[in-house]
C-alpha positions as CSV (number, residue, x, y, z in Angstrom):
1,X,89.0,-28.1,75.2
2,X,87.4,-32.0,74.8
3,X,88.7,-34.5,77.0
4,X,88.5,-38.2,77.0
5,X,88.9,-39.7,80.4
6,X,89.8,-43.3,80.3
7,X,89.2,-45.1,83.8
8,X,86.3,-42.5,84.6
9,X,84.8,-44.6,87.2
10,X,88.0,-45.0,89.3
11,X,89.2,-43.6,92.3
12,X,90.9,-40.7,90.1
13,X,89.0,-40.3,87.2
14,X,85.9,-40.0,88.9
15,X,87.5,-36.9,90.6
16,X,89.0,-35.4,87.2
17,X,85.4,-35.7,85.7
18,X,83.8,-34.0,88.3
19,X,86.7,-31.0,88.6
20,X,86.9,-30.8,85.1
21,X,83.1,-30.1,84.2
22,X,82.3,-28.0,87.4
23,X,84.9,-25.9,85.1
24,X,82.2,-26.1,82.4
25,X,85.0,-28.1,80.1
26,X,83.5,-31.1,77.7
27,X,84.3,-34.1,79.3
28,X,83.8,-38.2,77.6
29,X,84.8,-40.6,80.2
30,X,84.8,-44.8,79.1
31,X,85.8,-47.5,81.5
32,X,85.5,-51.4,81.1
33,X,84.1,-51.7,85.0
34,X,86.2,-54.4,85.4
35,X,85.2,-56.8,88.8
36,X,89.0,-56.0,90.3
37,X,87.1,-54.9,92.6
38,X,83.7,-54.0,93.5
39,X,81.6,-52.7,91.2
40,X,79.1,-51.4,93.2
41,X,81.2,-48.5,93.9
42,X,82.5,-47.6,90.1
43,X,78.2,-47.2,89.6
44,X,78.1,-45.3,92.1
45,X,80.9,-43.0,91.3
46,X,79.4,-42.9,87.8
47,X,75.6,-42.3,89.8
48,X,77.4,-39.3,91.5
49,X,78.5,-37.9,87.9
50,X,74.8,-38.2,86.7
51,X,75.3,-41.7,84.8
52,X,72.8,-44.0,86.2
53,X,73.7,-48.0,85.8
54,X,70.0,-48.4,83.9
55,X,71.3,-46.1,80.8
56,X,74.3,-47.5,80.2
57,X,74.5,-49.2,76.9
58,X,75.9,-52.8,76.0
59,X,77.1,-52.0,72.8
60,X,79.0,-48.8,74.4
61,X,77.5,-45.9,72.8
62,X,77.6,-42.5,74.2
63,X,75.2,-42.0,77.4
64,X,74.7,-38.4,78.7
65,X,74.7,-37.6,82.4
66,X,71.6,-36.7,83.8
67,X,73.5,-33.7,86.1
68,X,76.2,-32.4,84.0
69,X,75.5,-31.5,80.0
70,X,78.8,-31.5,78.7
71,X,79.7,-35.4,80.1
72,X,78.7,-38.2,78.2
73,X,80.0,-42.2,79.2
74,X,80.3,-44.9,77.3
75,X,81.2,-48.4,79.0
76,X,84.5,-49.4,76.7
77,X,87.5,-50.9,77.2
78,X,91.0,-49.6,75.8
79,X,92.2,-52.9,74.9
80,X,89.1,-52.8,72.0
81,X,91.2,-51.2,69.4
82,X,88.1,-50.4,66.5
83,X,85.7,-49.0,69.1
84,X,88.1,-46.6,70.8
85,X,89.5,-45.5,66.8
86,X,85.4,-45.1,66.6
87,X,85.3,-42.8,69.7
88,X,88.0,-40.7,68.6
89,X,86.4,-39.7,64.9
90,X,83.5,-39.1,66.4
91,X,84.2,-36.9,69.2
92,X,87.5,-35.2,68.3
93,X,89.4,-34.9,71.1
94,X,91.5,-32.2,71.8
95,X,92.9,-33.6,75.4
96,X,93.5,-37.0,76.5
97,X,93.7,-38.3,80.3
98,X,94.6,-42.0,80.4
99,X,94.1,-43.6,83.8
100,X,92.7,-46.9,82.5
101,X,95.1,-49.5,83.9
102,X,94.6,-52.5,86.0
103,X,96.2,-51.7,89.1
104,X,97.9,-53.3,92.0
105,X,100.8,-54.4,92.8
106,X,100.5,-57.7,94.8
107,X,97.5,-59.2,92.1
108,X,100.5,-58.2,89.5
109,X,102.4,-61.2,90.6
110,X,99.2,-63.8,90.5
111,X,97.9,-62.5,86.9
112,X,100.1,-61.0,84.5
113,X,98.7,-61.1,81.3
114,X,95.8,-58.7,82.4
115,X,98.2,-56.4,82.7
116,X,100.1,-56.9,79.9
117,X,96.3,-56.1,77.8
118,X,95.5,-53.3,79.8
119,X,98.5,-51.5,80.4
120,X,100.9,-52.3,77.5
121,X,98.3,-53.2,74.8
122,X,95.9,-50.8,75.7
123,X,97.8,-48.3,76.1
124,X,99.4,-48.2,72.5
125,X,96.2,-48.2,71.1
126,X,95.2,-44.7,72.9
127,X,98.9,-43.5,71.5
128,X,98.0,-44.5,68.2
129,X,94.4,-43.1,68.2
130,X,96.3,-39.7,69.4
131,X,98.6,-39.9,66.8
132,X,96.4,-40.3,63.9
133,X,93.6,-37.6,65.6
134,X,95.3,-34.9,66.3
135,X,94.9,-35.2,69.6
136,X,97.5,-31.7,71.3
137,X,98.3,-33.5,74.5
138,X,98.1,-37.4,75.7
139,X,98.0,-37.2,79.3
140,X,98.9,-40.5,81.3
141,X,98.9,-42.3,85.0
142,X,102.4,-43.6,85.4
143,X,103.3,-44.6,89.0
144,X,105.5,-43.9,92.0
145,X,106.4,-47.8,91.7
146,X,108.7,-46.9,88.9
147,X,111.1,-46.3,91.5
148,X,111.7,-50.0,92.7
149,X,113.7,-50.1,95.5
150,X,115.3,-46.8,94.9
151,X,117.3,-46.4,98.1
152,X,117.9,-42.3,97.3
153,X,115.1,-40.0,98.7
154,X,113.8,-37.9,97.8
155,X,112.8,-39.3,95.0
156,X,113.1,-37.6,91.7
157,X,112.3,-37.9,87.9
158,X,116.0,-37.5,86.9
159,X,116.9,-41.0,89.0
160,X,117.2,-44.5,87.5
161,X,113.8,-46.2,87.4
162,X,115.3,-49.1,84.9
163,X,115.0,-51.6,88.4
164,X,111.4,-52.4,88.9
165,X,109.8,-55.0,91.6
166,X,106.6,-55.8,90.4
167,X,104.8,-56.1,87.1
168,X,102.9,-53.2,87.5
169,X,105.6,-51.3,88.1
170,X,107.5,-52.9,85.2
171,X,104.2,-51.6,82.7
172,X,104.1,-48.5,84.3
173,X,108.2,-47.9,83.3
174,X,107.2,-49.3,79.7
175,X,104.3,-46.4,79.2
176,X,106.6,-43.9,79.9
177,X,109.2,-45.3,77.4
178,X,106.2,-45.7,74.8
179,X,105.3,-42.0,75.5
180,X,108.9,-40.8,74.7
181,X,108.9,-42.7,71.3
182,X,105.3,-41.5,70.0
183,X,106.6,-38.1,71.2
184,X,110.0,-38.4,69.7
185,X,108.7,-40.1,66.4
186,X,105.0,-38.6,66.4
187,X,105.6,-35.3,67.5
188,X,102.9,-35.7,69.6
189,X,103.1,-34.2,73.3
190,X,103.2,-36.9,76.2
191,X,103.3,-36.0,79.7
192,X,103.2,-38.9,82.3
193,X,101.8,-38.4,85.7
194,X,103.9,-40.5,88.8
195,X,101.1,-40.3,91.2
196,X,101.9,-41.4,95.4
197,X,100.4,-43.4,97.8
198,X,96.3,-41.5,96.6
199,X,93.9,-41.9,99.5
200,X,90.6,-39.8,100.2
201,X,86.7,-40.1,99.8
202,X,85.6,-43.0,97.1
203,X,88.6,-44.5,97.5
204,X,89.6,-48.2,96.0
205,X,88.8,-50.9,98.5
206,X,92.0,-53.0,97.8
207,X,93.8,-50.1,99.1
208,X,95.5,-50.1,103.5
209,X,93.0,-46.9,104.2
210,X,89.3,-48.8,102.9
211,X,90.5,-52.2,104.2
212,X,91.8,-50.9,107.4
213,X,88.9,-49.0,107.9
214,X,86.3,-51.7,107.0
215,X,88.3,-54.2,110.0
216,X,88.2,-51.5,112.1
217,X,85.0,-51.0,112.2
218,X,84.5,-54.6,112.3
219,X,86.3,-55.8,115.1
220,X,89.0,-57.7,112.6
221,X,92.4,-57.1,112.5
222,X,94.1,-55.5,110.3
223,X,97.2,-56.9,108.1
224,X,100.2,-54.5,109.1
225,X,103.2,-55.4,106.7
226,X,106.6,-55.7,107.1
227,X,106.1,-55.1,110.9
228,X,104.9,-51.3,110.6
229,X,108.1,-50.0,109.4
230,X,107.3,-48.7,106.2
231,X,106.7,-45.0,105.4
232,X,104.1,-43.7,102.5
233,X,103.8,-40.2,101.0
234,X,100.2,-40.7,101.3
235,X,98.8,-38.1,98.9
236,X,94.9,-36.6,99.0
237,X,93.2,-37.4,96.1
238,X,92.0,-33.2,95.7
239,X,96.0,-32.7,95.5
240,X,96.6,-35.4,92.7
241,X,93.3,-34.0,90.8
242,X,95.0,-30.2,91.0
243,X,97.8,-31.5,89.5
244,X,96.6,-33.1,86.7
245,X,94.3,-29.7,86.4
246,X,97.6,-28.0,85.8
247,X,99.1,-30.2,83.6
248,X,96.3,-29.5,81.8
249,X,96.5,-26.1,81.6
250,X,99.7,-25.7,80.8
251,X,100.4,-25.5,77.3
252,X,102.5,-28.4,75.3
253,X,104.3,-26.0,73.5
254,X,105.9,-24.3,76.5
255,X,107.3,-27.9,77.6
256,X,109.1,-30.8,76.3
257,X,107.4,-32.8,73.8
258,X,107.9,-36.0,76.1
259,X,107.9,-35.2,80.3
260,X,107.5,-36.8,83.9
261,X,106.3,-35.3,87.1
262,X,105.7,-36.4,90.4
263,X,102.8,-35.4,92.6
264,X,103.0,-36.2,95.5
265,X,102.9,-34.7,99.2
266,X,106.8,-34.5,100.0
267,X,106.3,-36.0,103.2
268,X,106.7,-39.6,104.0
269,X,104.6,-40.9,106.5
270,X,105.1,-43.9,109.0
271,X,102.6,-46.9,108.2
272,X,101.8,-47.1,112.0
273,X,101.1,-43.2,112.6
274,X,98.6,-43.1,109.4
275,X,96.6,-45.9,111.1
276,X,96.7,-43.7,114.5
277,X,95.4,-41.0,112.7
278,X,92.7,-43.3,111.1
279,X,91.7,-44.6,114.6
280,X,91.7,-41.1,115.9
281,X,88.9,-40.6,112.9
282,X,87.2,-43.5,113.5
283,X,86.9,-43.2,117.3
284,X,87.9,-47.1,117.4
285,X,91.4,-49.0,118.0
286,X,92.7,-51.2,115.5
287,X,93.6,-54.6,116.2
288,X,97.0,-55.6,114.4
289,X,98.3,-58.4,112.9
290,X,102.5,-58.1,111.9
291,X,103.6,-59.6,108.9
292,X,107.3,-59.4,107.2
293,X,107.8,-57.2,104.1
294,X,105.7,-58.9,100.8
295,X,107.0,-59.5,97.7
296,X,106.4,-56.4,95.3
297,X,106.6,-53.9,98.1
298,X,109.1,-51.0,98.9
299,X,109.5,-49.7,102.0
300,X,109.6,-45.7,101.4
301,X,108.0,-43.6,98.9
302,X,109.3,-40.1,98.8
303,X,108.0,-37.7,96.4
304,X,110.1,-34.9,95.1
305,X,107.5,-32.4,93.4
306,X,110.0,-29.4,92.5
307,X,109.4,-30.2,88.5
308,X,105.6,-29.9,89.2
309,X,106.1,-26.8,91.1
310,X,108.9,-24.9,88.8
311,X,106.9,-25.6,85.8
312,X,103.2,-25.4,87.0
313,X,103.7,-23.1,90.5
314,X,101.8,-26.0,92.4
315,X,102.5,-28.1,95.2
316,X,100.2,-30.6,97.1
317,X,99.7,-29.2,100.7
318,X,96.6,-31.3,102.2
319,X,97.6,-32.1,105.2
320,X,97.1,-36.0,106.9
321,X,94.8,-35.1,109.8
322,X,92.9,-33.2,107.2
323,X,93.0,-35.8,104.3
324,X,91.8,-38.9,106.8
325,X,89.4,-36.7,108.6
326,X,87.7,-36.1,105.4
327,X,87.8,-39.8,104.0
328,X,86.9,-41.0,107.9
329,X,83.8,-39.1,107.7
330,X,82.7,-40.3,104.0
331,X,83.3,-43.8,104.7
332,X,81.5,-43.7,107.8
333,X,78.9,-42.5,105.8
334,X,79.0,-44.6,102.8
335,X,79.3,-47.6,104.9
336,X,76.2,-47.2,106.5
């Protein structure tokens, strides 16, 4: 198995990597390192995988980590249709993990057409490098957002996700229709990946647990929306990474050439008790500002994962005390 990880140095990707080769599997990871938001931390997740910010090359070449032998990195970006057809004749992948996008639903609303390059255009061009490279199984982020405003919980792949509120959302719903037709057309297996609410250690900063933790700390309040009545399945990161893992492993041939899944923790929580729990970790109070429902948002998320867990026996189970302990403690320590 060779697998190209797009969006290596996010949240998830950076996570993937590192699973993926402690299991001794070849692993190329690209990213544009976009300034979405801080860069600082996508080097250092790539510092972590053994890619220090000196060797990475301009003209995006292959770099080998300095820890792990089987990861190399190139800094590309998906939307650069020639270089990523390059990539794949030279390195012959046999497994691909797309979670290059540009996320975010509120900044959907403010800049559209990044999306439209990253997440529509680029993500054709990784189904057509698939298609013409023999590529067994394109494996993608898609997004609990599909859902919309979905007022049936919990929430599952067979409902209608033809309603979305944002832009993201709206490119997310197109990636999975793309999917279907390269699988339907292409014969070329597709699974996408609806991943909720991810929180844990090297974390994205635009996300409530980094900038709740940062005002914390800080003595600043923090923006609590739509008065504190919305519920999350907040998911740890560890529990999205097994799933993909299984996905993985599990053969195309034994599933439908085109299919969805949910990961997720099955258990909505209340906006107000996650920041508790974060205080509780923190050993500080938060100050809160109340604010009315913003455009783009939903107010529950509610995974169902029996799909994931008929087809691959797994279930996310990392508790939330457990799951903001653990990112309580790195932060405190990245932080500082």
């Amino acid at each position: 198995m060779k697998v190209l990880i797009t969006g290596i140095a996010g949240f998830i990707g950076f996570y993937l990597a590192k699973t993926l080769l402690e299991k001794n599997i070849k692993v190329v990871g690209i990213d544009n390192i976009n300034n979405y938001y801080d860069t600082n931390l996508k080097y250092a997740r790539l510092n972590e995988l053994g890619i220090n910010k000196k060797n990475i090359l301009a003209d995006g070449s292959l770099v080998k980590s300095e820890i792990y032998s089987s990861l190399g990195f190139a800094k590309l970006d998906i939307i650069e249709l020639k270089s990523i057809e390059k990539l794949f004749q030279e390195e012959g992948f046999t497994h691909v993990v797309n979670l290059a996008a540009q996320a975010g639903v509120r900044y959907s609303l403010e800049n559209p057409h990044t999306y439209v390059q990253s997440n529509l255009v680029g993500f054709v061009n990784l189904l057509e490098c698939c298609r013409h490279y023999n590529v067994k199984h394109f494996v993608y982020a898609s997004s609990s957002s599909v859902y919309g405003a979905n007022s049936k919980i919990p929430f599952s792949e067979k409902d209608r996700t033809d309603e979305p509120v944002s832009l993201y959302a709206a490119t997310k719903k197109s990636n999975e229709l793309m999917a279907y037709t390269y699988s339907h057309l292409y014969n070329l297996p597709t699974t996408g990946l609806r991943f909720f609410t991810v929180y844990g250690p090297w974390g994205r900063p635009d996300m409530a647990p980094m900038l709740f933790a940062s005002a914390i700390l800080e003595g600043k309040p923090i923006k609590v929306f739509n008065n504190g009545n919305m519920q999350r399945d907040f998911t740890y990161v560890e529990d999205i990474v097994k799933g993909v893992e299984c996905i993985l492993d599990v053969l195309p041939e034994k599933m439908p050439k085109a299919d969805i899944f949910n990961i997720g923790n099955s258990k909505p929580i209340k906006l107000m008790d996650f920041i508790s729990e974060l205080e509780t970790a923190l050993g500080e109070q938060a100050i809160k500002e109340f604010y009315p429902m913003q455009d783009g948002d939903v107010q529950r998320t509610y995974a169902d994962v029996s799909h994931l867990t008929e087809r691959t026996g797994y279930k996310p189970k990392t508790n939330l005390r457990d799951g903001v302990k653990e990112f309580a403690k790195w932060f405190l320590n990245y932080e500082r």
